[in-house]
Every structure is written in structure tokens, then in C-alpha cells.
N, CA, C and O of each residue as an XYZ file, in Angstrom:
644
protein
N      39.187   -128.205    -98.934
C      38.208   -127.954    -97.890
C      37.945   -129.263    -97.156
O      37.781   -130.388    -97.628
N      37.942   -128.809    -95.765
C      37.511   -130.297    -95.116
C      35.424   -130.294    -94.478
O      34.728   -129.298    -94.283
N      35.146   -131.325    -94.375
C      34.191   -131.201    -93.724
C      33.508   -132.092    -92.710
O      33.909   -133.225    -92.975
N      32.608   -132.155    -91.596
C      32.517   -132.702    -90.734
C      31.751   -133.658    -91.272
O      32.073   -134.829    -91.476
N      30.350   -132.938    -91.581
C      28.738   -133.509    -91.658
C      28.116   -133.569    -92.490
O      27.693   -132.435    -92.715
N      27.644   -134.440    -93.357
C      27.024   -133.994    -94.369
C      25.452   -134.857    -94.603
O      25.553   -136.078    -94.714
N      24.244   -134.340    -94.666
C      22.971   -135.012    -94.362
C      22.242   -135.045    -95.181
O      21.587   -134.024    -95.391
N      22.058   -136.056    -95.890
C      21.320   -136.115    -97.178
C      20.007   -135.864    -96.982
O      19.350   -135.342    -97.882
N      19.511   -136.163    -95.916
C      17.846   -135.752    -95.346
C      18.384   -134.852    -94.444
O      19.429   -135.139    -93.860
N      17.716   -133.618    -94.214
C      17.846   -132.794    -93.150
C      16.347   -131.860    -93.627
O      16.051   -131.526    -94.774
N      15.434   -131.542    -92.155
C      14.316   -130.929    -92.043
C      14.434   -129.860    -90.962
O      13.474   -129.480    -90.291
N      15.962   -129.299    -90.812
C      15.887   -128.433    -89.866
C      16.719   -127.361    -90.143
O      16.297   -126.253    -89.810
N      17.718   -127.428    -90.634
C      18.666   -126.186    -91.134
C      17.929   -125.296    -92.736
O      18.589   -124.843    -93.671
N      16.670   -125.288    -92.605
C      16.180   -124.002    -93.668
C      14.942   -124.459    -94.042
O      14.456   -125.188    -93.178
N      13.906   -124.224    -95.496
C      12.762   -124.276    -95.213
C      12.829   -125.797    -96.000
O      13.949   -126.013    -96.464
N      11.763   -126.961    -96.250
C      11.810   -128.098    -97.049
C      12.654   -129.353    -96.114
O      12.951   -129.143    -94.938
N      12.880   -130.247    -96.589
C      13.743   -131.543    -96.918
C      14.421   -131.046    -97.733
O      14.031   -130.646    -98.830
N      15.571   -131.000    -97.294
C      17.003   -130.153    -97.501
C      18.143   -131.596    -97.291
O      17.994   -132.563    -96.544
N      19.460   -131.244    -98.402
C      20.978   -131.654    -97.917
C      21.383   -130.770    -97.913
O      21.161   -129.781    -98.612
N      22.493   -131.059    -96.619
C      23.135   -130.196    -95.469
C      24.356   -130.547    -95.216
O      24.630   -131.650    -94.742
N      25.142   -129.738    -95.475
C      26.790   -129.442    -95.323
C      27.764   -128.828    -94.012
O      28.067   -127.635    -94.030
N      28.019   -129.318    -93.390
C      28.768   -128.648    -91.913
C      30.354   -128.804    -92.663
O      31.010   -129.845    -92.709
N      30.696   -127.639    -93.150
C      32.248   -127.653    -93.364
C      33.048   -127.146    -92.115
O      32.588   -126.432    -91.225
N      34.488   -127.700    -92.211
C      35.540   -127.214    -91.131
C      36.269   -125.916    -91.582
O      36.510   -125.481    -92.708
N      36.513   -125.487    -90.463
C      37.494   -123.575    -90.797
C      36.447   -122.409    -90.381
O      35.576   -122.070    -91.181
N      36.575   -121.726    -88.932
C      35.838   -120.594    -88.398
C      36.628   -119.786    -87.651
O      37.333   -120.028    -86.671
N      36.367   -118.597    -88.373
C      37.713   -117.504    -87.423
C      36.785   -116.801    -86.225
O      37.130   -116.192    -85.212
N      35.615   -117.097    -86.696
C      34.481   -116.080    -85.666
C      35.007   -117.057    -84.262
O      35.902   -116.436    -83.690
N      34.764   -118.125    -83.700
C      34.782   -118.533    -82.894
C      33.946   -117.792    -81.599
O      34.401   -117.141    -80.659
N      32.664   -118.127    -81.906
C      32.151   -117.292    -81.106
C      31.528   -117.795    -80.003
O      30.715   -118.683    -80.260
N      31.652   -117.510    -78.877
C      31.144   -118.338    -77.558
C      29.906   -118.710    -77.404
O      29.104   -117.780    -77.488
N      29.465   -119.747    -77.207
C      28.407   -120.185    -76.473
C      28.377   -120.795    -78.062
O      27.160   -120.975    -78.066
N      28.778   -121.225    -79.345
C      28.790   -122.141    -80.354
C      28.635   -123.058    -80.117
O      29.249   -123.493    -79.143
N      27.554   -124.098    -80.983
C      27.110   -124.921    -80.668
C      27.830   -126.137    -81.396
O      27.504   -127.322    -81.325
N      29.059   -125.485    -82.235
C      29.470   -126.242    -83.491
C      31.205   -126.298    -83.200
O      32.037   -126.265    -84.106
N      31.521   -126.387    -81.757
C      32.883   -125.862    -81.553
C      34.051   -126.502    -82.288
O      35.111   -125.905    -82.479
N      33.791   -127.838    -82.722
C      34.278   -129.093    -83.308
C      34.954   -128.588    -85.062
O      35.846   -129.014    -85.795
N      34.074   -127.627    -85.124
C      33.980   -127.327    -86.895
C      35.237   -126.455    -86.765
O      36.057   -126.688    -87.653
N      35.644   -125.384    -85.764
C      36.460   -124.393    -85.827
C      37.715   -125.066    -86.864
O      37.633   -124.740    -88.048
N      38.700   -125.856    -86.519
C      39.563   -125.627    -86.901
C      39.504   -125.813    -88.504
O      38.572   -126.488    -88.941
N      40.261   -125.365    -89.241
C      40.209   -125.459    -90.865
C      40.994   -126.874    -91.093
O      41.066   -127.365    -92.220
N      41.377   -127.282    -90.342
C      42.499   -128.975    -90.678
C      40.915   -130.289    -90.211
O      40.837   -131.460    -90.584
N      40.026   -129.620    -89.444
C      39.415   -130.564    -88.785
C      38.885   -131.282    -89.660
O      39.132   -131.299    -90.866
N      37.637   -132.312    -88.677
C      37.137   -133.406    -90.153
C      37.808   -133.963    -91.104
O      38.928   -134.437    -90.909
N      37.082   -133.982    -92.501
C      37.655   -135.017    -93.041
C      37.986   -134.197    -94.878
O      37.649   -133.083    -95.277
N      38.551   -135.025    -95.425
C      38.681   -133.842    -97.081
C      37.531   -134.018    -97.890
O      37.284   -135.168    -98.251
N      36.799   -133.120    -98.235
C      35.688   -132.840    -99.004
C      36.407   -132.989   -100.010
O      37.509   -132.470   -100.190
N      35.470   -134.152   -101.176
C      36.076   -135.164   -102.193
C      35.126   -134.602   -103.393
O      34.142   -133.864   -103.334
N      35.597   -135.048   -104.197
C      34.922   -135.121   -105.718
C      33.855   -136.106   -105.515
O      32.745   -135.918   -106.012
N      34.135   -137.180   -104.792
C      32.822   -137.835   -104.725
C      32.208   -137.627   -103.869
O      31.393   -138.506   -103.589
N      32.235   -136.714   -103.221
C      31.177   -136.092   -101.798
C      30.315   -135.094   -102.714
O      29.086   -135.018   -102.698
N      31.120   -134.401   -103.455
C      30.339   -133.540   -104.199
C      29.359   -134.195   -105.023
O      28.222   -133.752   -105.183
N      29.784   -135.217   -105.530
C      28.904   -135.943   -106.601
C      28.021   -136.696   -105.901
O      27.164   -137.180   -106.640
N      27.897   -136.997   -104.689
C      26.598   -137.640   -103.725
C      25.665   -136.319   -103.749
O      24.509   -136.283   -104.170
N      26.349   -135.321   -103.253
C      25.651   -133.763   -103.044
C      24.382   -134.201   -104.371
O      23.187   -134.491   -104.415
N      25.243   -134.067   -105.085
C      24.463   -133.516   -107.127
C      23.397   -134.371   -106.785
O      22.239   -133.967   -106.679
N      23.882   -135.987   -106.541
C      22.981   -137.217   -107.094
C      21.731   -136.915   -106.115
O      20.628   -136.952   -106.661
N      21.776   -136.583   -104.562
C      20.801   -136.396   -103.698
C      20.247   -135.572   -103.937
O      19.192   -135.835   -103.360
N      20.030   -134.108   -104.674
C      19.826   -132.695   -104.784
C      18.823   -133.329   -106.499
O      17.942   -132.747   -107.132
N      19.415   -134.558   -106.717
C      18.289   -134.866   -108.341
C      17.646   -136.091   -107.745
O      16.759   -136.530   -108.477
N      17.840   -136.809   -106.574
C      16.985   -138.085   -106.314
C      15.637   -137.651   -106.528
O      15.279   -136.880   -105.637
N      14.721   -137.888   -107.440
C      13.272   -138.278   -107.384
C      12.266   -139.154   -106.492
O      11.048   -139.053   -106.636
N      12.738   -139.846   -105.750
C      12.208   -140.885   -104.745
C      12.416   -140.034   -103.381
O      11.845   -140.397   -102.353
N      13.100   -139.096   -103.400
C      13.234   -138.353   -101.918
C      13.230   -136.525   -102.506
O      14.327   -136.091   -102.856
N      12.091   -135.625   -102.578
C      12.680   -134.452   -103.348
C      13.076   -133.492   -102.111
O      12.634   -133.399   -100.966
N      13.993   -132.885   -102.749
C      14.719   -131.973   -101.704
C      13.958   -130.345   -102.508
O      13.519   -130.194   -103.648
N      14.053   -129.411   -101.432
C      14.013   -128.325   -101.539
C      15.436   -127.556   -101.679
O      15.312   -126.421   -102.138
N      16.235   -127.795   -101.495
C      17.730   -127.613   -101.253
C      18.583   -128.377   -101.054
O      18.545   -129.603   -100.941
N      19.987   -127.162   -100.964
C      21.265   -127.439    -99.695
C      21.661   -126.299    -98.824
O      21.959   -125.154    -99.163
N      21.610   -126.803    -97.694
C      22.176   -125.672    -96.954
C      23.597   -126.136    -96.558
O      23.940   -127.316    -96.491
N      24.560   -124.822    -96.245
C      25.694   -124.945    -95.945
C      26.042   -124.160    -95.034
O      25.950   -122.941    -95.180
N      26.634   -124.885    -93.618
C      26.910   -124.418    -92.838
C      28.328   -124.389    -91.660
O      29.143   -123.592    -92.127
N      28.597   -124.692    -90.984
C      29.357   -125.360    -90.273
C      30.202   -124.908    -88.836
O      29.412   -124.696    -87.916
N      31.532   -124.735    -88.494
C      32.295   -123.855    -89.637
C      31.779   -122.491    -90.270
O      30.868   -121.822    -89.782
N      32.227   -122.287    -91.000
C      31.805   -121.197    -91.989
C      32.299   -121.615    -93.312
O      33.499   -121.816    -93.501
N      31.280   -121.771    -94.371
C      31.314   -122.314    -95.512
C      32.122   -121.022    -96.229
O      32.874   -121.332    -97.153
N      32.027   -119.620    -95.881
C      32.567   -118.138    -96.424
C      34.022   -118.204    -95.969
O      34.632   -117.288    -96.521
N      34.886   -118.990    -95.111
C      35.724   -118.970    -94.706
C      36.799   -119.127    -95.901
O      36.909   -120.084    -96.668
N      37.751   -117.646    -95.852
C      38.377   -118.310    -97.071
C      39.049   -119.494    -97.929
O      38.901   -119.764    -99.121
N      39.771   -120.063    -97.020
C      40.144   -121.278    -97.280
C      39.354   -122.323    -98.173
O      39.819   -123.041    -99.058
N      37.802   -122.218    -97.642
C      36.408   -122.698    -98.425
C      35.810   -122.475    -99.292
O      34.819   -123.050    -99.740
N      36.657   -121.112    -99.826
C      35.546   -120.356   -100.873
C      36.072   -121.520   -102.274
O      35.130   -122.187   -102.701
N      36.776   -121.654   -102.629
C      37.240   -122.581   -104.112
C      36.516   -123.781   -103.854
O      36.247   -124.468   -104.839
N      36.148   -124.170   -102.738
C      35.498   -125.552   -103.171
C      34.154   -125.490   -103.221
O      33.593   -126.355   -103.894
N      33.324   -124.460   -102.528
C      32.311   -123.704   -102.548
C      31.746   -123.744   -103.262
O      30.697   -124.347   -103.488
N      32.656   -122.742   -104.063
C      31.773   -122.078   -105.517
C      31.922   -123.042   -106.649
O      31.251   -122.986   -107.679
N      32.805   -123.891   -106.403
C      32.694   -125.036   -107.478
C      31.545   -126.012   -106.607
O      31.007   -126.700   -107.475
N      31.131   -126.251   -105.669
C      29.628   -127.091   -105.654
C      29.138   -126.111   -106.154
O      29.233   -126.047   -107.380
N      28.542   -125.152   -105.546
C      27.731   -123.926   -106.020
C      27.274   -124.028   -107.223
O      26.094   -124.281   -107.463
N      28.364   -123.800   -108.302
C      28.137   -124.007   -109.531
C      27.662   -125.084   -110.209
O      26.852   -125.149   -111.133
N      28.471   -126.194   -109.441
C      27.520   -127.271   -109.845
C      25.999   -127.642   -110.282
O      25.403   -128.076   -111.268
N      25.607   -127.016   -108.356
C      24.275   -127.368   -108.186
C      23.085   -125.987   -109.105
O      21.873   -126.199   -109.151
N      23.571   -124.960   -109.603
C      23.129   -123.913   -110.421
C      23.284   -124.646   -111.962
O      22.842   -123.926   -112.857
N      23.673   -125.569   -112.282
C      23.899   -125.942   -113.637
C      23.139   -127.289   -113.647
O      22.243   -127.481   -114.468
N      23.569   -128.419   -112.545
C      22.654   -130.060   -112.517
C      21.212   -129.872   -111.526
O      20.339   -130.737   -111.455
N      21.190   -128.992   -111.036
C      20.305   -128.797   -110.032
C      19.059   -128.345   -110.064
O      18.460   -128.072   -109.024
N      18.350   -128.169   -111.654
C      17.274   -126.543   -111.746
C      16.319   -126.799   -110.299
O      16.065   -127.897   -109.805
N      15.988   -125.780   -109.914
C      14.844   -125.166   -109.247
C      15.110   -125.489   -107.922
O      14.165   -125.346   -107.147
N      16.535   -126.029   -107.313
C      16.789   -126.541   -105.815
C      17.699   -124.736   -105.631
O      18.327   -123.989   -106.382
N      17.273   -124.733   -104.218
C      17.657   -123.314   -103.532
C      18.743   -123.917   -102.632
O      18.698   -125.039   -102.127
N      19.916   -122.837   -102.479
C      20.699   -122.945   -101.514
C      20.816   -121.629   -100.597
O      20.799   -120.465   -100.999
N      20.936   -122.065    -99.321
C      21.743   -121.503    -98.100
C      22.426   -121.407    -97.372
O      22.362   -122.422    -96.678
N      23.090   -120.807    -97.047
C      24.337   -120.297    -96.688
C      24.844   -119.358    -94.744
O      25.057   -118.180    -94.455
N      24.842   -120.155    -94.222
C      24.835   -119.823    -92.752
C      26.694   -119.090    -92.711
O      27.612   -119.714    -93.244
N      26.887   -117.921    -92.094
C      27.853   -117.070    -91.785
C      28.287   -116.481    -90.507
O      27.398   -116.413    -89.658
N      29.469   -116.031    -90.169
C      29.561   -115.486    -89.083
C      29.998   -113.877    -89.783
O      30.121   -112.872    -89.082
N      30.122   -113.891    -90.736
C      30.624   -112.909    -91.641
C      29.218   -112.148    -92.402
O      28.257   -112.626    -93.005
N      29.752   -110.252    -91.927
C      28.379   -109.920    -92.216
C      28.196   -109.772    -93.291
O      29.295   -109.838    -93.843
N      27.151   -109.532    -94.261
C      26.675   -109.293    -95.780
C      27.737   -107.580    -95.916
O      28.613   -107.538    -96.779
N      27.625   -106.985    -95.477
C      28.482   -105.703    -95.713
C      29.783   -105.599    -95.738
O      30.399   -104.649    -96.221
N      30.409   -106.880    -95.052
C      32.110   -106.710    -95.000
C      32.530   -108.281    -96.001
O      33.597   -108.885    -96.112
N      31.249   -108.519    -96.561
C      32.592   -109.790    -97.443
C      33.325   -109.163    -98.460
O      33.124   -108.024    -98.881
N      34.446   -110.194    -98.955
C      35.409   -109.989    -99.575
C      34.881   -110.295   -101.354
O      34.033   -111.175   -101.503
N      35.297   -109.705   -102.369
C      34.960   -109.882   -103.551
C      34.701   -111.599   -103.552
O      33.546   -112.015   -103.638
N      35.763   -112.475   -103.460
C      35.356   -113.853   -103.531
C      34.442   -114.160   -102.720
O      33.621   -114.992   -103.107
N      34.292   -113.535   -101.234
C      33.326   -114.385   -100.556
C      31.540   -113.488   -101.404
O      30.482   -114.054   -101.130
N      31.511   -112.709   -101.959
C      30.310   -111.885   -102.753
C      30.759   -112.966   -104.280
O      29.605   -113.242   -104.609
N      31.229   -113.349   -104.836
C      30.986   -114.601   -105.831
C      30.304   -115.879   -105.237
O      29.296   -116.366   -105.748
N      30.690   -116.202   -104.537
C      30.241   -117.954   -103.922
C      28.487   -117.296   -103.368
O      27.661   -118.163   -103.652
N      27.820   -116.070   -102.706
C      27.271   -116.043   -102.181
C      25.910   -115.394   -103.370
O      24.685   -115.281   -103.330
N      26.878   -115.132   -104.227
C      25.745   -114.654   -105.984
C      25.718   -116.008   -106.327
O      25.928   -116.139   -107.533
N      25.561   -116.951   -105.809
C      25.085   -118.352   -106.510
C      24.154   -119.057   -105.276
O      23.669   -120.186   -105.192
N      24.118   -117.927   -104.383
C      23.376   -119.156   -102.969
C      21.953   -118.039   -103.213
O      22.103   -117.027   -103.897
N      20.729   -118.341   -102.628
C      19.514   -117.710   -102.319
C      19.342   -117.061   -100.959
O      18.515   -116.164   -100.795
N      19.879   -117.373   -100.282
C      19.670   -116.795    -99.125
C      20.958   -117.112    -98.147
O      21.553   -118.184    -98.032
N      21.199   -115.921    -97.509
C      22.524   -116.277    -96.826
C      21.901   -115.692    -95.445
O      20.940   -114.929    -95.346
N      22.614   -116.188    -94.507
C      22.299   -116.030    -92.885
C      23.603   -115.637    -92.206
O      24.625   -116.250    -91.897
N      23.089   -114.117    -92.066
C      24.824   -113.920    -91.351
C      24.766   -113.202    -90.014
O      23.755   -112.992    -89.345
N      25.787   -112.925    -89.787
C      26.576   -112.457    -88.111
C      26.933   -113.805    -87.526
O      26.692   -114.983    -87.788
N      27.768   -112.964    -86.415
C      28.220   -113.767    -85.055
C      26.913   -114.222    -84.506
O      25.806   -113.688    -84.583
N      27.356   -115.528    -83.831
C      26.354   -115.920    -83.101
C      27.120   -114.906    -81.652
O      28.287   -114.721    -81.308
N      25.744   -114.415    -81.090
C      26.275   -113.739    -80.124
C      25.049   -114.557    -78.879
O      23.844   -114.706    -79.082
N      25.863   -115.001    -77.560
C      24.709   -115.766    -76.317
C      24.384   -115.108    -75.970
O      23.196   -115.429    -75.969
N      24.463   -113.513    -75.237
C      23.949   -112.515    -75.159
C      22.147   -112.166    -75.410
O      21.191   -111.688    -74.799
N      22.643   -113.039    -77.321
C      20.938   -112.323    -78.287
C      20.384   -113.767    -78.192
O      19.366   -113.983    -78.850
N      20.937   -114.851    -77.423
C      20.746   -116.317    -78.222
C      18.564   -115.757    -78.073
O      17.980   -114.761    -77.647
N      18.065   -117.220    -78.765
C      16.528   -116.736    -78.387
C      16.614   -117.979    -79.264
O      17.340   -118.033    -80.256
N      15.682   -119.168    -78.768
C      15.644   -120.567    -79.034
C      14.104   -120.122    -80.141
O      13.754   -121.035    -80.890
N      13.407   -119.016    -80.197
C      12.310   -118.753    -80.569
C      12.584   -118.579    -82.276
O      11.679   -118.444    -83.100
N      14.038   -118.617    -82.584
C      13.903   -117.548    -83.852
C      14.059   -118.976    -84.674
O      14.049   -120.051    -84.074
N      14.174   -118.895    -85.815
C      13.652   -119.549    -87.154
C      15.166   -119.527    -88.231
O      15.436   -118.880    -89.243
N      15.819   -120.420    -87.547
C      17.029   -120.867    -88.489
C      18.257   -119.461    -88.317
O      18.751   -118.772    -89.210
N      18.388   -119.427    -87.391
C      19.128   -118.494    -86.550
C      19.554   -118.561    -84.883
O      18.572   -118.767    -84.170
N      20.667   -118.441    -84.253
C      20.128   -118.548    -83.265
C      20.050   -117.407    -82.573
O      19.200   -117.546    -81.694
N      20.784   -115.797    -82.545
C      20.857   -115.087    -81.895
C      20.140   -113.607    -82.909
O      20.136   -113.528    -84.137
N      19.725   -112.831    -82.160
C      18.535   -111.938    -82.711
C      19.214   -111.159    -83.890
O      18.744   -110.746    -84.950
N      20.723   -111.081    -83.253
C      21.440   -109.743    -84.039
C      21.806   -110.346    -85.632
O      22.244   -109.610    -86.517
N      21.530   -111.889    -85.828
C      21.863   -112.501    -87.093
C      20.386   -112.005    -88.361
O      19.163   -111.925    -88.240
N      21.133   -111.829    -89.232
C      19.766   -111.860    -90.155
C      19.932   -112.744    -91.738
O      20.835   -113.250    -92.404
N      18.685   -112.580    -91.805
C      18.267   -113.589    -93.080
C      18.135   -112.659    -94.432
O      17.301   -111.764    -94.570
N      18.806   -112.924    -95.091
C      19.199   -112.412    -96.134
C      18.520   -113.058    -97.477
O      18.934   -114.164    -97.825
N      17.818   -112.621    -98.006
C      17.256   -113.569    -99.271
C      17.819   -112.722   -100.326
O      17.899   -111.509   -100.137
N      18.190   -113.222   -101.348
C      19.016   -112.655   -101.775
C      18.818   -112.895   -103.573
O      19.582   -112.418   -104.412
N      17.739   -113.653   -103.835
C      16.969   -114.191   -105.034
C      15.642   -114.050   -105.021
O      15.274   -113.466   -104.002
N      14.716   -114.370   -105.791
C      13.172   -114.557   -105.837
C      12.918   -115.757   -105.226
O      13.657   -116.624   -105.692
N      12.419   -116.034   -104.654
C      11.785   -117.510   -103.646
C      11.894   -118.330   -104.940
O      11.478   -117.870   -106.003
N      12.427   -119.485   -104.852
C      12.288   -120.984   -105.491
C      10.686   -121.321   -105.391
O      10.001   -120.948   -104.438
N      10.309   -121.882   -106.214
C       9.107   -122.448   -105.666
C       9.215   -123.617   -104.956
O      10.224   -124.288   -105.177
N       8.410   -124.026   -104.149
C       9.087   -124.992   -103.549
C       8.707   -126.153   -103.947
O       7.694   -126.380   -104.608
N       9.816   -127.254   -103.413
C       9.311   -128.327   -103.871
C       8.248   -129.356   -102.863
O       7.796   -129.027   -101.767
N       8.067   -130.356   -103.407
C       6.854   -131.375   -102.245
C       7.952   -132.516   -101.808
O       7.629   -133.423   -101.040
């Protein structure tokens, strides 16, 4: 898996002080994307064993607490992505207690594929559809177009401070 972005502080992609993942590989390619850079699956750079292990170490820093990771990009569900995925995934479900993850999609909750329904039984909330410009609406809340929805998909984390 490659990836573009990765933000050890981020206060905007979900609820808390969150780290945040923009992986490369999107078949949606959907117009008016704000992320056009992420499309190709070769793009960016190779998501490493030690990218993952910054992930872990930031997701347990005590001097900065996170509420999460969100993952986005790209499309983190993109197959190509799912093996490296679900091995953070798992990670952060085993070194991680009580940090929530999310999961941004162009792929709806009704048509994933058995693997992409494994990687997404380890996230809390997934956010799916096409971004469509049509529905865009600058009003909505970690989404950008109306027809996308928020999927919670666990019991709320409590959150952290």
C-alpha cells in the first residue's frame, strides 16, 4: 500500500485530536474530488512497517491524547489496501485500548466485498458513498456530499480529553 499523508495531530477528519491516514488507490474517481492526487494506486510513497509503528507510538503518546485514527484518502477499502489495512487495524485493536477508528469510502456499506466487511469489523464508524458535487453542502459534518452517510458501526468509545 502506498500513501500520501499522514497527520499525527489532526482536529478535522472525525470527532477528537485524531491521527490521520490519506492512502493512494481510488476507482470511484469522482468529480469535483478534493483528493485527486490520491487516485492512482502507484501514487505517493510505500506505507512501511515503520509508518505503522509511528501510527501505534502516536495513537499511545500520553503527552498528546488522541481520540483516534481516521483513514482516508484514496480509499483505504480499495482492494489493493485491504492487507495492509487490516494489519494496522489489528494492530491498533490489540496496542491501542479505547482509541476509535474511521474509515472514509467511496464504496457503499451494502456492496463491500467479504474482505472489504473484515478490515471494516475492526473500524467504528465508516463513512461511505461517492462524493457526488451535485449533493456537495460545506454544512455537513465530516462528509462532503448529502447522499454519503455515517455509519457507526460499534458503541461510541468514550472519548478521550
Amino acid at each position: 500500500m502506498n500513501f500520501h499523508q499522514y497527520y499525527p495531530i489532526d482536529v478535522v477528519n472525525g470527532p477528537g485530536t485524531r491521527c490521520t491516514l490519506f492512502v493512494a488507490g481510488c476507482v470511484h474517481q469522482c468529480p469535483g474530488c478534493y483528493n485527486k492526487s490520491t487516485w492512482r494506486i502507484d501514487s505517493g510513497k510505500p506505507f512501511t512497517v515503520l509508518q505503522e509503528d509511528q501510527i501505534i507510538a502516536d495513537l499511545q503518546d500520553t503527552r498528546i491524547r488522541r481520540q483516534g485514527l481516521s483513514l482516508s484518502g484514496g480509499d483505504p477499502l480499495h482492494p489493493q489496501n485491504l492487507g495492509a489495512i487490516e494489519q494496522l487495524l489489528g494492530r491498533v485493536r490489540a496496542e491501542c485500548a479505547g482509541k476509535d477508528v474511521w474509515i472514509w469510502t467511496g464504496y457503499q456499506l451494502a456492496e463491500l466485498s467479504g474482505a472489504q466487511q473484515r478490515v471494516i469489523a475492526l473500524a467504528d464508524v465508516l463513512v461511505d458513498g461517492k462524493f457526488v458535487q451535485d449533493l456537495r453542502d460545506p454544512a455537513l459534518i465530516w462528509r462532503g456530499s448529502s447522499n454519503q452517510v455515517i455509519h457507526y458501526l460499534r458503541s461510541p468509545v468514550a472519548q478521550q480529553a
